[in-house]
C-alpha distance (Angstrom), angle and dihedral (degrees) to the residues before:
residue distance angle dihedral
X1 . . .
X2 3.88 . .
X3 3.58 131.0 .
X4 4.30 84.8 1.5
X5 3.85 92.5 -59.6
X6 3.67 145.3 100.6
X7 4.29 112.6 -83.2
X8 3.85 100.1 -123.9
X9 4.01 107.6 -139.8
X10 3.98 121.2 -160.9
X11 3.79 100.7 -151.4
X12 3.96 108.1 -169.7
X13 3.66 103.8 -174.6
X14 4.21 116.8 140.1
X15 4.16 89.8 -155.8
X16 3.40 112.2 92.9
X17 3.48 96.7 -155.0
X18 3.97 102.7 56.4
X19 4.10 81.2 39.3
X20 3.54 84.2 65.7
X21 3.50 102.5 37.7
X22 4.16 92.2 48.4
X23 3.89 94.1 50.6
X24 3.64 101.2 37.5
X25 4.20 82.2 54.2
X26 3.98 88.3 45.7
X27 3.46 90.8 48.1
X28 3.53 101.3 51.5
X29 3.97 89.8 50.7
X30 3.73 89.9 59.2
X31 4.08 95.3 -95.8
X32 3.83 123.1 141.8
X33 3.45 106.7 -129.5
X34 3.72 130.9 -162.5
X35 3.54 128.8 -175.8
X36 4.33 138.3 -142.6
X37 3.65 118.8 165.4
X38 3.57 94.8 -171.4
X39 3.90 137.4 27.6
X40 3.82 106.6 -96.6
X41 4.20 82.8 47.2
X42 3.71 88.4 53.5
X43 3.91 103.0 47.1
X44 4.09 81.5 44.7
X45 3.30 90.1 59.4
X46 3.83 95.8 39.9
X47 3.98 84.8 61.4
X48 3.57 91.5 57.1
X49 3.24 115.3 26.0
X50 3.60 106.4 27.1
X51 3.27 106.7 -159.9
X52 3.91 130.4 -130.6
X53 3.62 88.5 -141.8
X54 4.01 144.8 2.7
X55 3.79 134.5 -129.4
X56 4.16 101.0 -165.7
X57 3.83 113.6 -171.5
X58 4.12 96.9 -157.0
X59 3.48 96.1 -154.3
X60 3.85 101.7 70.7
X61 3.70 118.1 171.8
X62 4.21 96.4 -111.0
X63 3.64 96.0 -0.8
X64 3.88 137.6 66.7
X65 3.85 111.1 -123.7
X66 3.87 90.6 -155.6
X67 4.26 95.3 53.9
X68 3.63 84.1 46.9
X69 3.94 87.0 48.3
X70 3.81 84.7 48.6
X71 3.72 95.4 58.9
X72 3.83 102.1 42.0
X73 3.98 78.6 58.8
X74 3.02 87.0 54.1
X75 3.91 109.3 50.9
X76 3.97 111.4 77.3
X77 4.22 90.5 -129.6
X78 3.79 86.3 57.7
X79 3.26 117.6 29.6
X80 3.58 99.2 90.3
X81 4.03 94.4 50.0
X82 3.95 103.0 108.2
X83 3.85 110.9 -114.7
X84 3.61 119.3 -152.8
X85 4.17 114.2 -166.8
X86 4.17 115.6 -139.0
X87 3.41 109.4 -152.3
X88 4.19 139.2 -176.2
X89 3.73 88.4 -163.7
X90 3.88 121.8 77.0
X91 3.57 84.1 -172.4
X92 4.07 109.0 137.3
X93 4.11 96.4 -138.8
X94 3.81 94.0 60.0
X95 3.60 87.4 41.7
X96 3.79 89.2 60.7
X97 3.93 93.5 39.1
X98 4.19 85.5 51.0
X99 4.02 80.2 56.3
X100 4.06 101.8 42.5
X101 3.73 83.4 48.5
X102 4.21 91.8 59.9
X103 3.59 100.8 -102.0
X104 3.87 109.7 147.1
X105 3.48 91.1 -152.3
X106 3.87 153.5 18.7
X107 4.02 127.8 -136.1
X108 3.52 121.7 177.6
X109 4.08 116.5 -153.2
X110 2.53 136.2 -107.6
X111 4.22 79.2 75.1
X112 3.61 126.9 -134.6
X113 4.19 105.5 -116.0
X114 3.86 99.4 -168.3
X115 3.91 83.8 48.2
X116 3.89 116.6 38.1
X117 3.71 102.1 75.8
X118 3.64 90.4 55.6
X119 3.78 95.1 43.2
X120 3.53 91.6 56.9
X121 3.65 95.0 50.2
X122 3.66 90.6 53.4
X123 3.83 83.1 60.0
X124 3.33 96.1 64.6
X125 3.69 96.3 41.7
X126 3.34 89.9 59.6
X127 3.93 93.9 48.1
């Protein structure tokens, strides 16, 4: 919680399985979660719901999740919103391109359970 309500968490993830996994885990800690498995879902839900915080797979089926990092960094109504980067690869280049693109962070999947909810909080603590 911040400010006595719910943190709202964009997760953009296009497998169904980790985007059940991540938001049943955020939900149990008390997160809002909302959900876009592609880019013109995500920036729909930006508009809506904008979200405290976002999860950004960057290996989107058809779309880049670090150019779409890129422009929400870009755009004055989100380019203070904390982006965190999920990742299969542990490799350290994409790392640093997840970084030069404006992620705040860098996850690699499979995720942590015992330690997500509180790495995302730090996140916005830092923010």
């Amino acid at each position: 919680m911040i400010n006595n309500r719910q943190v709202v968490v964009l997760v953009i993830e296009d497998s169904p399985s980790n985007m059940c996994l991540i938001s049943d885990l955020l939900n149990i800690h008390g997160f809002e979660v909302r959900q876009a498995n592609d880019e013109a879902t995500a920036m729909q839900e930006i508009d809506t719901h904008c979200p405290d915080l976002i999860l950004m797979d960057i290996s989107l089926i058809g779309a880049n999740g670090l150019i779409l990092t890129e422009k929400l960094k870009r755009n004055n109504k989100t380019k203070d919103i904390p982006i965190i980067a999920l990742s299969a690869h542990a490799i350290e280049q994409v790392k640093e391109d997840a970084f030069e693109a404006g992620c705040a962070g860098y996850i690699v999947k499979p995720i942590n359970t015992r330690t997500l909810p509180k790495q995302l909080l730090s996140f916005l603590k830092n923010n």
